[in-house]
C-alpha positions as CSV (number, residue, x, y, z in Angstrom):
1,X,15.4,2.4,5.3
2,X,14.4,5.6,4.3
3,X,17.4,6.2,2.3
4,X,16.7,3.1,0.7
5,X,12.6,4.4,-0.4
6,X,14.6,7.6,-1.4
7,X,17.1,6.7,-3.8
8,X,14.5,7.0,-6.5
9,X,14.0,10.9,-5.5
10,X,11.3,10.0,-3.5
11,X,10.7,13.4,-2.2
12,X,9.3,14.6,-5.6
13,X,6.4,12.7,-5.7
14,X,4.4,12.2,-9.3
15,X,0.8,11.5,-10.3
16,X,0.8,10.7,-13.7
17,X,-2.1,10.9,-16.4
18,X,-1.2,8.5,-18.7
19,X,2.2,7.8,-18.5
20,X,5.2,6.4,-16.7
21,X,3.0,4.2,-14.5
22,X,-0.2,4.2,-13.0
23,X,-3.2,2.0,-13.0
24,X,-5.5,2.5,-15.7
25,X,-8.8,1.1,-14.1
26,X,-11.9,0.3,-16.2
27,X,-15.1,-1.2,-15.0
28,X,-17.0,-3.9,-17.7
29,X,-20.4,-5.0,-17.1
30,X,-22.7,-7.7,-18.4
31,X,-23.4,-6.2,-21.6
32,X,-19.8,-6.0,-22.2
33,X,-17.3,-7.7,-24.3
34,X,-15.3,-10.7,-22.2
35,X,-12.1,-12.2,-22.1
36,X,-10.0,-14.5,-20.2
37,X,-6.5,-13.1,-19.7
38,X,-3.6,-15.3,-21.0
39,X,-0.4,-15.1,-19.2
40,X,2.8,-15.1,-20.9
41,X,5.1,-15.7,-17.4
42,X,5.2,-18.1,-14.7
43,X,5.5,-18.1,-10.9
44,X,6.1,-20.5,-8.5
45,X,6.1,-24.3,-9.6
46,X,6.8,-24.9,-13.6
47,X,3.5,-26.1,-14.1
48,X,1.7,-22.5,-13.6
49,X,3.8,-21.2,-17.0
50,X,1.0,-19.8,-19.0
51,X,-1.7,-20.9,-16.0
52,X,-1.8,-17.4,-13.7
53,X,-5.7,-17.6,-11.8
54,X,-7.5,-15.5,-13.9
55,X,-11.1,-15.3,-14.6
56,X,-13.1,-14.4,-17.5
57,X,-14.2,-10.7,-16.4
58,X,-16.1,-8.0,-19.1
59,X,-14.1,-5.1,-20.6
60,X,-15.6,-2.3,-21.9
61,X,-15.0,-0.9,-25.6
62,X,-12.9,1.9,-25.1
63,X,-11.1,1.0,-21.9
64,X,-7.1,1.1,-22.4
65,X,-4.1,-0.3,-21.3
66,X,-2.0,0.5,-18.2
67,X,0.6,2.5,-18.9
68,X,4.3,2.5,-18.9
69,X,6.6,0.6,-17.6
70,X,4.4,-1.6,-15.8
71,X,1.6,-1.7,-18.0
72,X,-0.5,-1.9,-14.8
73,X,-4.5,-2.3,-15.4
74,X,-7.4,-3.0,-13.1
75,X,-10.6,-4.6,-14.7
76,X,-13.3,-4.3,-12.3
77,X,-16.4,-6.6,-13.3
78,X,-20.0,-5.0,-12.1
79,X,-21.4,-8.2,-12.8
80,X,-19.7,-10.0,-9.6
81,X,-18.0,-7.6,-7.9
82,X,-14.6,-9.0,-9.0
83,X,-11.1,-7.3,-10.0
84,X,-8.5,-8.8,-12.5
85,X,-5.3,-6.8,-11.5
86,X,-2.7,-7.6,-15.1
87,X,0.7,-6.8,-14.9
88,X,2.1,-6.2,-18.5
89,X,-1.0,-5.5,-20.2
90,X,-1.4,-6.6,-24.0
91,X,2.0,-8.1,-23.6
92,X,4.6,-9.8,-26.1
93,X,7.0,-12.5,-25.7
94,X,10.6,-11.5,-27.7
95,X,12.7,-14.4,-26.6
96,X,11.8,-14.6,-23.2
97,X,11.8,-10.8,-22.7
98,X,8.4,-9.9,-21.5
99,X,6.7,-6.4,-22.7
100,X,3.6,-4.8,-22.2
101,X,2.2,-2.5,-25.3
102,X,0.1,0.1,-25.6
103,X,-3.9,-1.2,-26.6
104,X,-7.5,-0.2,-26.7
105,X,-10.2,-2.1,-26.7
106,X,-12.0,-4.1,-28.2
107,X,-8.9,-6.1,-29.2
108,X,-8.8,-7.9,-32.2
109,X,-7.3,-11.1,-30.6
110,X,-6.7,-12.6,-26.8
111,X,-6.3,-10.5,-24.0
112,X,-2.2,-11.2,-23.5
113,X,-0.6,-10.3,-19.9
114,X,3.0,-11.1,-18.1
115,X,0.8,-12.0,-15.0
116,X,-1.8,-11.5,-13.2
117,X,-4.5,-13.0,-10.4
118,X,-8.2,-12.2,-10.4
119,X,-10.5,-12.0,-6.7
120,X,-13.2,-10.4,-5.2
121,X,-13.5,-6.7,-4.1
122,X,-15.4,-7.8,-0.8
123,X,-12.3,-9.0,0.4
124,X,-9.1,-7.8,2.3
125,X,-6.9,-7.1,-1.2
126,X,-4.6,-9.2,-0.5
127,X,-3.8,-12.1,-3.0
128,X,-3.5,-10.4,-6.3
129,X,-0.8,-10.2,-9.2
130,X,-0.8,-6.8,-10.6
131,X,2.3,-6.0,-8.4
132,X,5.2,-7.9,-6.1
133,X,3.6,-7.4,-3.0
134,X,0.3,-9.2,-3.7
135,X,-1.6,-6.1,-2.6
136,X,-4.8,-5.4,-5.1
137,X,-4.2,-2.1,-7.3
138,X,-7.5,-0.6,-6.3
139,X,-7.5,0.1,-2.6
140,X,-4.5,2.1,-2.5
141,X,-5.6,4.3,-5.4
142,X,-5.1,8.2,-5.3
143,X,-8.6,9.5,-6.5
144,X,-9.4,13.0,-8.3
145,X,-13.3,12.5,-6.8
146,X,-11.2,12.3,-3.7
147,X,-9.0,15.5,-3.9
148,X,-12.2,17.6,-5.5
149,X,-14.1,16.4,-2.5
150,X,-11.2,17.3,-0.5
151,X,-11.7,14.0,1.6
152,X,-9.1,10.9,1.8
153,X,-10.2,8.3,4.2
154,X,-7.1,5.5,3.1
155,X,-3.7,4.9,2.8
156,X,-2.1,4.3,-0.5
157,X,0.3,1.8,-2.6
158,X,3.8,3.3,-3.9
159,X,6.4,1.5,-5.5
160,X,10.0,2.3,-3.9
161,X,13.1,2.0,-5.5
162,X,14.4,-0.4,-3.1
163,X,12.8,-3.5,-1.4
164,X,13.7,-6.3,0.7
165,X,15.1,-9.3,-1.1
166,X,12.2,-12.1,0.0
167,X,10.6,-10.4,2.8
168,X,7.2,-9.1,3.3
169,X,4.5,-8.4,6.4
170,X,1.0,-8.4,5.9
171,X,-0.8,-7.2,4.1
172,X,2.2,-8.0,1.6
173,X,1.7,-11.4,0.5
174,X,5.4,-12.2,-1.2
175,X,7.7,-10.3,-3.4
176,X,9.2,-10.4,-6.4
177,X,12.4,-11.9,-5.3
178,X,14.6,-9.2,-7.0
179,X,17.6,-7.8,-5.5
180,X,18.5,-4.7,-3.9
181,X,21.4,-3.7,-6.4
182,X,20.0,-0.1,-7.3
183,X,19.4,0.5,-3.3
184,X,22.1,3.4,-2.9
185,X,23.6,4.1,0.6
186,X,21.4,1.9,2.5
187,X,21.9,0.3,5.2
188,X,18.3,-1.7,5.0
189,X,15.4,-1.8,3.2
190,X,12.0,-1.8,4.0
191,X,9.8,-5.1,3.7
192,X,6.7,-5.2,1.4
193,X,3.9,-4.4,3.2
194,X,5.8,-2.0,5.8
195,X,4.2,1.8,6.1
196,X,6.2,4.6,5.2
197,X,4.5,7.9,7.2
198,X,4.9,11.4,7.5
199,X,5.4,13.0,10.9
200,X,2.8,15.9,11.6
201,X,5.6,18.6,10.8
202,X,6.1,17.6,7.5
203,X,3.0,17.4,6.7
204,X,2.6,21.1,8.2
205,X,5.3,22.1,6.1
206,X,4.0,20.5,2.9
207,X,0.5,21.5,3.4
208,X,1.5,25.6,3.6
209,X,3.4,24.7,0.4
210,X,1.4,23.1,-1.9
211,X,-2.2,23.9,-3.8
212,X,-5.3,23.3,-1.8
213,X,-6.6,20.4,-4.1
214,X,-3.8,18.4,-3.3
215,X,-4.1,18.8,1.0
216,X,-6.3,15.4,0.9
217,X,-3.3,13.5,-0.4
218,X,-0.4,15.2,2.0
219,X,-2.9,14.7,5.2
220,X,-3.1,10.8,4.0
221,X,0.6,10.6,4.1
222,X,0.1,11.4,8.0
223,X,-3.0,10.1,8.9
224,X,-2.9,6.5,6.8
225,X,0.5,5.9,5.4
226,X,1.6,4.5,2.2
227,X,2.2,0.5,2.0
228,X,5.1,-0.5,0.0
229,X,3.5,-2.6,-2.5
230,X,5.8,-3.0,-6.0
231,X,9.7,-2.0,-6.8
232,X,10.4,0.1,-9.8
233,X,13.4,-0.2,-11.6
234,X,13.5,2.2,-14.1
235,X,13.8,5.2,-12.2
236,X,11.9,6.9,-14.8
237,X,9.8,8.4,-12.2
238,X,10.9,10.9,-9.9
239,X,8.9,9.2,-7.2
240,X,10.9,6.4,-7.3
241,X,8.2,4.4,-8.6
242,X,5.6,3.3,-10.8
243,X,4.1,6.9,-9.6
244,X,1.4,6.9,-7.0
245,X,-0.9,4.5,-8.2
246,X,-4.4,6.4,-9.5
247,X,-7.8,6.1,-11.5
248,X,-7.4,7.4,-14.7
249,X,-10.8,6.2,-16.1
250,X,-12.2,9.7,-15.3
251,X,-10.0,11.9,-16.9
252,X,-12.5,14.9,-16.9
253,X,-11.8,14.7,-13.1
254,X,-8.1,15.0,-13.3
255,X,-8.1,17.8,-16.0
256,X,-10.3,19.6,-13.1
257,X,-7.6,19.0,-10.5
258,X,-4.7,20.2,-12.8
259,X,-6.9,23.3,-13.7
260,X,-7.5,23.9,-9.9
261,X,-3.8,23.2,-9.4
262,X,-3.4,26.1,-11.6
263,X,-5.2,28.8,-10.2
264,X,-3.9,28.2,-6.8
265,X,-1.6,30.3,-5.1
266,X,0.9,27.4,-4.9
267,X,0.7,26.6,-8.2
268,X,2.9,23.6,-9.4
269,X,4.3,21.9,-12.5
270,X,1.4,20.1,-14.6
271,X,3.3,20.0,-17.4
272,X,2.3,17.5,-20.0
273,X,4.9,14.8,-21.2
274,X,4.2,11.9,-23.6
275,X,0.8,12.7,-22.6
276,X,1.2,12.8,-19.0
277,X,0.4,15.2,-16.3
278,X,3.4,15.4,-13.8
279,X,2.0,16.6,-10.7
280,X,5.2,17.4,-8.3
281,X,4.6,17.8,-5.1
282,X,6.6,20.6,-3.5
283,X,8.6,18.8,0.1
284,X,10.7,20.7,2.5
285,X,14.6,20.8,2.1
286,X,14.6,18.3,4.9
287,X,11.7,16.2,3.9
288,X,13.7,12.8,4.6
289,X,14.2,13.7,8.3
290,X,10.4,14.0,8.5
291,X,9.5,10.6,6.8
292,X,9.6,7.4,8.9
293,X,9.3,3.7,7.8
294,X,7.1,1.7,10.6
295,X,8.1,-0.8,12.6
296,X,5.5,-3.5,12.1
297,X,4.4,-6.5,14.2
298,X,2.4,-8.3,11.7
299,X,3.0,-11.5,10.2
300,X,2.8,-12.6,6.8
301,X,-1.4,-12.8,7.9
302,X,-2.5,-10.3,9.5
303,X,-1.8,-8.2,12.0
């Protein structure tokens, strides 16, 4: 299993700014434009073509897209507590292929999306669309406030490279039904929902390597875990996936982590790509033989 989770290059893990994946989140309140997502794909029984549960939520002027290759966005709703997770933002229908595109709004028509399932943040974060598992995009968000503050008090959502073909544990609630054909070497693959987690001398190892600001992030690989929530396909990301899932609606937060990352006597790359800051984590030669997929005893339910 942990081959499998690492045939994307798992080891080099990547935060990005604004591009090759992520969540762009953005919070709309009353005053704010709204729109009702329509969704361009259909799940389940023929009749939800064009019919994903989505509610009318507000979004801010100014708020953007999610970014490639998942077009992944959040819309949080101050008005009643509620999230619309979208998968393929702004999307476009070419012949059946599904896209997601780059947009800002206001938008000048409807608010297009491959799919996506609006709920309430008082809940578990289970039931939502923006990725395979069903997990909500915000609760396993990596936070700049978080880093600066040097706290992390959750686990996080990672996309692997490879996933089990229809099986999931709580709090997975399905997959995505694709195959396992880019899985390379392994002998299994780990469920949605499973845990991958750092043993405590990796994360000793990885915490003398890297810059201070990132030592919330590597002790939350120990102490919480990260859920297997989405497959990525691409491989575009060195992570081997749609890169740790973030905030980016307070970018004047991340430009202080990548300065901090700078200064630190264990500086690594921040370069900027396609607008994007690459944050790779530096991992021990034998970083594999220190991460560990759990065994689970949940059901598809709870645990």
């Amino acid at each position: 299993m942990v081959r499998a989770v690492s045939a994307g290059g798992l080891g080099q893990l990547q935060f990005d700014r604004a591009g090759n994946g992520g969540t762009a989140v953005s919070t709309g309140h009353r005053s704010d434009p709204t729109y009702t997502p329509q969704c361009l794909a259909g799940y389940g029984p023929p009749e939800n073509r064009n019919r994903c549960p989505v509610a009318a939520t507000h979004i801010r002027d100014g708020a953007s897209d999610g970014v490639p290759t998942d077009y992944h966005s959040a819309f949080l709703d101050a008005s009643n507590n509620g999230e619309t997770d979208a998968w393929l933002t702004c999307a476009s229908d070419a012949g059946g292929n599904l896209h997601g595109n780059p947009c800002r709004f206001p938008l000048s028509g409807p608010l297009r999306i491959g799919w996506g399932v609006s709920g309430s943040r008082s809940g578990d974060g289970t039931g939502f669309g923006g990725t395979a598992s069903g997990i909500a995009l915000t609760p396993g968000l990596v936070r700049a406030e978080d880093l600066l503050a040097g706290v992390d008090t959750h686990g996080f959502l990672v996309a692997v490279q490879c996933g089990a073909l229809r099986s999931h544990v709580f709090p997975a609630q399905g997959t995505d039904a694709q195959g396992a054909s880019s899985c390379i070497g392994a002998t299994a693959e780990p469920r949605y929902g499973q845990i991958l987690w750092l043993d405590a001398a990796g994360e000793s190892e990885m915490l003398a390597r890297n810059p201070v600001v990132l030592q919330p992030y590597i002790r939350a690989w120990h102490d919480f875990g990260a859920y297997v929530g989405d497959k990525n396909e691409a491989g575009a990301v060195s992570a081997g996936s749609d890169a740790i899932t973030m905030e980016l609606e307070n970018s004047a937060a991340w430009r202080r982590v990548t300065a901090s990352i700078r200064s630190d006597r264990h500086p690594i790359d921040t370069s900027v790509a396609n607008g994007a800051y690459h944050l790779n984590v530096r991992v021990p030669s034998d970083f594999l033989s220190h991460l560990h997929v759990l065994a689970t005893t949940c059901s598809t339910s709870g645990c």
